[in-house]
Phi, psi and omega in degrees: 000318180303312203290298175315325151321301171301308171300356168235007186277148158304158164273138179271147180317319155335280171341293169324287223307334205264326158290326173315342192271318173297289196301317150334300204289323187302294169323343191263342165262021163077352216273026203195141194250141187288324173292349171280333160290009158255330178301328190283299211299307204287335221269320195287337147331296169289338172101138182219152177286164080037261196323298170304297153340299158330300196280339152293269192345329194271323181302301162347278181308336176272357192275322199273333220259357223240314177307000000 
């Protein structure tokens, strides 16, 4: 029951914050394309799962350890 809980809860601004930063560096290091850093800005908008969120962050991060 927790793991199913967890897998819907939304991401908290917190969350945001610490991908926005990653999704910064990339773009700024070419490694994200601007239309894909507008594709992150609306899902981010719209509001993300937990879950999801996690699982870009983690593509982020191998995007960045690659550079």
């Amino acid at each position: 029951q927790a793991k199913k809980s967890q897998e819907q809860a939304m991401a908290r601004s917190t969350d945001y914050k610490r991908l926005d930063e990653k999704v910064n560096t990339a773009v700024k290091s070419k490694l994200i394309s601007k239309d894909k850093h507008l594709s992150y800005k609306k899902l981010r908008s719209e509001g993300m799962l937990l879950v999801d969120l996690v699982e870009m962050e983690k593509r982020i991060d191998k995007m960045l350890e690659g550079k």
